[in-house]
N, C-alpha and C positions, 0 to 999 in steps of 0.2 A: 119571197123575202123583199122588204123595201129596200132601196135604190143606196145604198151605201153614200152619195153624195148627201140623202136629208138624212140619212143618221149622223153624219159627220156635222151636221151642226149645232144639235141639240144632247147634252146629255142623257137629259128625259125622255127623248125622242118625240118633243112636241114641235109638231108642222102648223102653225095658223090652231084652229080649234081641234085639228086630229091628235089624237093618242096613240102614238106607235107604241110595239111590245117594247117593254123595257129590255136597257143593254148593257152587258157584262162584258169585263175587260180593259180593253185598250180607251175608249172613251168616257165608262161608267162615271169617272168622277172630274169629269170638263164640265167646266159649268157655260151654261148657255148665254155668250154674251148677247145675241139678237133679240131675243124676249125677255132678259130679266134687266129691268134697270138695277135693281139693286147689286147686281155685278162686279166687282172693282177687279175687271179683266181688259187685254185689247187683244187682236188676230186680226191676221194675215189670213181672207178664205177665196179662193179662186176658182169657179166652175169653169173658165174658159169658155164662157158662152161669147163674150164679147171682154177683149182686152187688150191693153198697147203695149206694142215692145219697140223698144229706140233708143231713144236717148231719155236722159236722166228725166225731164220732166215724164216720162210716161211709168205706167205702175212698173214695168219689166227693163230691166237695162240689158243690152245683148252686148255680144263679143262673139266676136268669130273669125274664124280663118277659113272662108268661102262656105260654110255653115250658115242654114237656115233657121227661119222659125216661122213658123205660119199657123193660126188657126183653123183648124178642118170640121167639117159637119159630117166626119165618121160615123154614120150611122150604123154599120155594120160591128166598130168598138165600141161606140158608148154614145147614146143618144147629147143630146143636147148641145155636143161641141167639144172638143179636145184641142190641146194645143200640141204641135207635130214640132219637134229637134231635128233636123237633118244634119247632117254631119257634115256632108258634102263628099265627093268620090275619090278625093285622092289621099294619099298617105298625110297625116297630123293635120289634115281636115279638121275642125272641131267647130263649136257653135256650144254657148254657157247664157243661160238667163239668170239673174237675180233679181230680187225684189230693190224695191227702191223707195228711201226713208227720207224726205229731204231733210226731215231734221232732227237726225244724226250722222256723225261723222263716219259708223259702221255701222252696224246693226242694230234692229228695236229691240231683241229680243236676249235676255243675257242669264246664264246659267249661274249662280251663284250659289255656292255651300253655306248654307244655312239660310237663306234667306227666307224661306217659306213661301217664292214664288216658282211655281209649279210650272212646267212648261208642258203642251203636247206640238208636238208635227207630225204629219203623216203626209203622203202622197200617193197618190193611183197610176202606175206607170203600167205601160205595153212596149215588149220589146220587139220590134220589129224582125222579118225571119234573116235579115243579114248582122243581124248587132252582135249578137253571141259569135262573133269571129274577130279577133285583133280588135277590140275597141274596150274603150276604157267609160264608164257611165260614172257620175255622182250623181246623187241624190240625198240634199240634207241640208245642213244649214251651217255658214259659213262667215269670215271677218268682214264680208262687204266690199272690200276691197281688190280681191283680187279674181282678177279676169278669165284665168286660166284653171280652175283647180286641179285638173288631170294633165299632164306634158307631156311630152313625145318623150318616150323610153318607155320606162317600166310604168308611169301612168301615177307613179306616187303625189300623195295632196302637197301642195303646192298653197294651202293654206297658212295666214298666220295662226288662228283660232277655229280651228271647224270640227263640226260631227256631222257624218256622213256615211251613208248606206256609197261603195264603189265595186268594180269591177277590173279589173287590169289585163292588158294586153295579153298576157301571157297565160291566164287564166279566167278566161271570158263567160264562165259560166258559174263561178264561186265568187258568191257575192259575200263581201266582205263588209265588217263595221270598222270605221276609223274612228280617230280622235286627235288632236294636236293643240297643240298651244305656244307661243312665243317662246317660251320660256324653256318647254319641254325638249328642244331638238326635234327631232328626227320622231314621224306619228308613231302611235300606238295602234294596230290593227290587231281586230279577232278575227281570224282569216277562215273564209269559207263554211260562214253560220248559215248559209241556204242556194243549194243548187238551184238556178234558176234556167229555165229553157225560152227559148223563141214563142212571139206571139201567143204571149200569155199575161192577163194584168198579174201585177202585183200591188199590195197594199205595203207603204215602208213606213215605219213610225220608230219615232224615239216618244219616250215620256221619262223627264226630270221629275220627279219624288218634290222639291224644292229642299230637301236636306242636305241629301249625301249620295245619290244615287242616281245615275239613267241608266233605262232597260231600254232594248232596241227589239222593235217585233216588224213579223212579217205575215202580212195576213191576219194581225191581231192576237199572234202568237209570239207571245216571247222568245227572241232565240238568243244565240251566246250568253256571255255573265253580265252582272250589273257592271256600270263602270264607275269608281264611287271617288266621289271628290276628292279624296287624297293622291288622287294616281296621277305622274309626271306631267301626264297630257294634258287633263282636265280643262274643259274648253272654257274656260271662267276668264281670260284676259280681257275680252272687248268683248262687244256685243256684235249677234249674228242678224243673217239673214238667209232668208230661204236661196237653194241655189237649185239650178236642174244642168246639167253637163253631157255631152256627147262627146268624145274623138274618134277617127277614122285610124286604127294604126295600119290599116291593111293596103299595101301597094296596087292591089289591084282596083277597076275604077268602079267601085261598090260602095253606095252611101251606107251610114248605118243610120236606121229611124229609131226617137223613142217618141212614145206616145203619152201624154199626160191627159188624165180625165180631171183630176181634184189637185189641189192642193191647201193645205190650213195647217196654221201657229199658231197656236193661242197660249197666251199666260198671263197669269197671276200678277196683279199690279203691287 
């Protein structure tokens, strides 16, 4: 099977002059910003071979409470380079990257009912063999704003605008979909659409319809319901950006790792 990172960036699965098989599902109808000019798309694609995480001028902005972030040449997970979350060993430990727009006020990328711009994200994550205990993971895409998405308690979004693959303390292996908005109060979660175990990737995706619709998959597999632009949450306030999140909820002095091979946004201009 080809390398999931050069499928993920060609709809056609065209590399340079090679012709991969063609591909069904979750990417079938992304259109290829890197070889088609004729395109009227933009993305966010990140292999982690080489990237900056810091302050605002660099591509990644971090936050943390004695949480890491460091890129690794994991050989053994994924050739080419991963980027490592450390959480850090003590209890509400945490460490959050997000992407960085300098010019918008929150995020590039915005869901809108009806608009006919089309969104996909997805992400390649590895959970390390201590994470599935007391810890809380995001994964998704968020108001840009805010530092923390996951908080010491029950781990609930702490978003003003977000959709998001998370995990919570209290149930650290039912990974769940969220959704929120300003406006909505308190998220909207489909709780426990994929049991997920230790030191294992996963693939997480959302893709917006640009209608009225996001489906959330795993693996390239559709899981829970659509979430359709009428519903209280509906993340359409402001515009997102990509997030990745760790917290530590466990007292004892055990980091929790997540590992990212890929990450990519792209839509519809």
């Amino acid at each position: 099977m080809a390398d999931e990172r050069i499928l993920a960036k060609c709809a056609d699965g065209r590399v340079g002059n090679l012709i991969l098989s063609p591909r069904e599902g979750f990417w079938s109808d992304c259109p290829c910003v890197e070889t088609d000019p004729s395109v009227s798309a933009y993305q966010l694609f990140d292999d982690f071979v080489d990237s900056s995480v810091g302050i605002v001028t660099s591509r990644w902005y971090k936050s943390a409470l004695n949480g890491t972030v460091a890129l690794t040449s994991a050989a053994t997970l994924a050739l080419g380079g991963v980027m490592l979350l450390n959480s850090g060993g003590a209890k509400n430990d945490y460490v959050c990257i997000r992407s960085v727009d300098a010019d918008v006020a929150s995020g590039a990328f915005k869901i809108l009912k009806n608009s006919g711009k089309k969104l996909w994200f997805a992400a390649k994550v590895y959970l390390g063999s201590a994470t599935l205990t007391d810890s809380v993971i995001y994964v998704g895409l968020g108001d840009g704003t805010t530092d923390q998405p996951g908080t010491t308690g029950s781990g609930a979004s702490q978003f003003t605008d977000g959709l998001y693959f998370r995990t919570l303390i209290a149930s650290p292996t039912a990974l769940d979909v969220g959704y929120d908005n300003a406006a909505g109060g308190a998220e909207t979660v489909q709780s426990a659409v994929k049991t997920v175990v230790k030191e294992t990737w996963y693939t997480l995706g959302f893709k917006f319809d640009g209608v009225n619709s996001i489906q959330a998959y795993v693996d390239n597999v559709a899981v829970g319901v659509p979430i359709l632009a009428d519903a209280t949450d509906f993340p359409s306030l402001v515009g997102l950006t990509p997030y990745l999140h760790i917290l530590n909820g466990n007292v004892a002095a055990v980091s929790k790792l997540m590992y990212i091979d890929w990450i990519k946004c792209v839509q519809i201009r």
